[in-house]
C-alpha positions in Angstrom: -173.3 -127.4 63.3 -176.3 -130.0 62.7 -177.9 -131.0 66.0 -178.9 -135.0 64.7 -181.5 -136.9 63.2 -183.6 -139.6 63.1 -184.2 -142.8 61.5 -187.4 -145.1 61.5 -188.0 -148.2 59.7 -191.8 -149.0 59.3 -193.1 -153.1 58.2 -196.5 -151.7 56.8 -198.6 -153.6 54.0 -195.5 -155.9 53.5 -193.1 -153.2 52.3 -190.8 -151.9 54.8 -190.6 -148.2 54.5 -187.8 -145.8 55.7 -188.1 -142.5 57.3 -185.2 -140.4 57.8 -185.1 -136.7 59.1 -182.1 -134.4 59.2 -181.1 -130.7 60.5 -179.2 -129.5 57.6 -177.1 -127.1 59.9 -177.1 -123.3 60.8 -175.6 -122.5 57.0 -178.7 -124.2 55.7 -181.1 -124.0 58.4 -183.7 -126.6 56.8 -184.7 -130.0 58.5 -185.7 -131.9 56.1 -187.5 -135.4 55.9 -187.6 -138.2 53.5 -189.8 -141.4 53.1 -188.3 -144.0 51.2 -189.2 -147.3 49.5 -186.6 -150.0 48.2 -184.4 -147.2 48.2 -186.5 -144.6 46.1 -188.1 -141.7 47.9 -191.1 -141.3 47.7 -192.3 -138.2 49.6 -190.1 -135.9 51.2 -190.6 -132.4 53.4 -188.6 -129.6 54.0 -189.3 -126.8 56.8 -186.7 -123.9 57.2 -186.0 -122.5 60.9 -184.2 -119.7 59.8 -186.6 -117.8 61.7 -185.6 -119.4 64.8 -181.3 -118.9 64.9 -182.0 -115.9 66.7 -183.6 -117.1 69.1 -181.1 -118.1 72.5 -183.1 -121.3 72.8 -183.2 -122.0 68.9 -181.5 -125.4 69.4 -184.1 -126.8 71.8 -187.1 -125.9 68.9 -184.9 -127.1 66.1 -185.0 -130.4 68.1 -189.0 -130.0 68.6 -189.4 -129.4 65.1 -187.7 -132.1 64.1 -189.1 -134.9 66.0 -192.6 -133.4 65.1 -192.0 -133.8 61.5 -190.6 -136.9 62.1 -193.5 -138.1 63.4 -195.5 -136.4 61.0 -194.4 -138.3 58.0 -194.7 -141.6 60.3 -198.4 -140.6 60.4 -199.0 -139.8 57.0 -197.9 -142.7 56.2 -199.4 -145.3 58.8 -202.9 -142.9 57.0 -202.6 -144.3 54.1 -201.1 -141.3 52.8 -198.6 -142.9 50.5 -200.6 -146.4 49.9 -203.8 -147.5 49.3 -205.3 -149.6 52.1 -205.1 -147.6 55.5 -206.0 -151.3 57.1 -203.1 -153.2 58.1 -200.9 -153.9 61.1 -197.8 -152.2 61.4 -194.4 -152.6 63.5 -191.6 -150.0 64.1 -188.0 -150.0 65.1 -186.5 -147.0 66.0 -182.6 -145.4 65.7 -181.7 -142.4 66.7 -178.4 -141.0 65.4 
């Protein structure tokens, strides 16, 4: 069972960037997160919770997780992480699946 994801497109420096995160389910426990540009990614992070399927409120931390490294990559990237001019204005629009 996946729990959902999340989808952000970011106007930054005159590219529009996309962010998308996903839980990859309780056979692969692994929320992973992808930055693409013009359709290429071009960073990505993965993050197992295997750890946490134990746990009776497992679902409620996969969701944490998962908007945290959402967000994460968002940050990275408005930091100039991925470009070379931290400087410029942004604007985001948000979808949550």
């Amino acid at each position: 069972m996946k729990l959902f994801g999340f989808n952000t497109n970011i106007t930054y420096k005159g590219n529009i960037y996309h962010i998308q995160t996903e839980d990859n389910g309780i056979n692969n426990p692994v929320i992973t997160t992808f930055l693409y540009l013009k359709g290429t990614i071009i960073a990505s992070e993965k993050t197992s919770y295997a750890d946490m399927l134990n746990d009776p409120d497992y679902k409620e931390k996969v969701r944490k997780l998962l908007k945290e490294q959402h967000k994460g990559m968002i940050k990275e990237l408005l930091d100039g992480t991925y470009t070379e001019d931290k400087t410029e204005e942004t604007k985001t629009e948000d979808a949550h699946q």
